[in-house]
N, C-alpha and C positions, 0 to 999 in steps of 0.2 A: 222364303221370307225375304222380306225387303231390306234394304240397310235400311230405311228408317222405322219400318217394325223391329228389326233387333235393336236400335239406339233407344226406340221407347222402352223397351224391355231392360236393355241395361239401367235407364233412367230410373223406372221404375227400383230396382235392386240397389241401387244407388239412394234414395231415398228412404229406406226403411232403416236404418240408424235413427238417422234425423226424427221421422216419422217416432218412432218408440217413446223417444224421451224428451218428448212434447208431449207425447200420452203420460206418461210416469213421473212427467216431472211436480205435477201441482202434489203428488203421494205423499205421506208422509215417512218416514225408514217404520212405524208398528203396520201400517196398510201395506205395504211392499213385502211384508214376509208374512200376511197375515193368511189363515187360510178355512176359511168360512166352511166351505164342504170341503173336507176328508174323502177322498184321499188325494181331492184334485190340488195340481201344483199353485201355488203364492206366483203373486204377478213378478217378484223377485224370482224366485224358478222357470216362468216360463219365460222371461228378457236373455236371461243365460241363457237357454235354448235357442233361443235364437240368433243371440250372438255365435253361441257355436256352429249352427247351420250357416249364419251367415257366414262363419268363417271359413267353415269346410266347403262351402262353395266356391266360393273365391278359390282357395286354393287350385276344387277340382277344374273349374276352366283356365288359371294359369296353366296347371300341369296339360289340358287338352292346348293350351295355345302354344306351348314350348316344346313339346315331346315332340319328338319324328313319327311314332306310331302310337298314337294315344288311343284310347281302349276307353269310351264312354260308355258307363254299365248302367245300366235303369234302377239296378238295386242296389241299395247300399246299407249298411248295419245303424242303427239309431238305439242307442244306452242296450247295446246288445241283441236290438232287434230288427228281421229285416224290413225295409219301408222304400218306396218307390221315391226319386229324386224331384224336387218338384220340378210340371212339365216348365215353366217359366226358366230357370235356371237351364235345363235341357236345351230351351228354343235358344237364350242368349248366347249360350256357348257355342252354336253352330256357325 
């Protein structure tokens, strides 16, 4: 990977905040928790999801940029289950 393929990639990961809540922002608070089809999650549940990915990423590539022998695992547990890290967060961290 190139530095400017990984700086796109971070770019990218860096925009999705922003990106979100420019999507959610015209919502109203009944649309944001509303949930049309049972049993899927409210656009309210799945922004938390995401915030919390995006946070656990964050973390995981500080800890890979800080650690002396950092240990990148492919799989990692999601509300209790296993689920593969996205490949994008993978490439940026290298």
């Amino acid at each position: 990977m190139t530095a400017l393929e990984r700086q796109n990639l971070i770019q990218k990961i860096a925009q999705l905040p922003d990106q979100v809540a420019e999507l959610v922002a015209p919502l109203s608070p009944a649309q944001l928790v509303a949930r049309p089809l049972m049993p899927e999650w409210s656009v309210a549940q799945n922004v938390h999801h995401l915030v919390d990915s995006h946070m656990n990423s964050y973390v995981r590539c500080k800890l890979i940029a800080t650690e002396q022998n950092h240990h990148l695992s492919l799989m990692t547990k999601m509300h209790g289950r296993p689920c593969l890290m996205p490949a994008m967060l993978i490439l940026a961290c290298r």
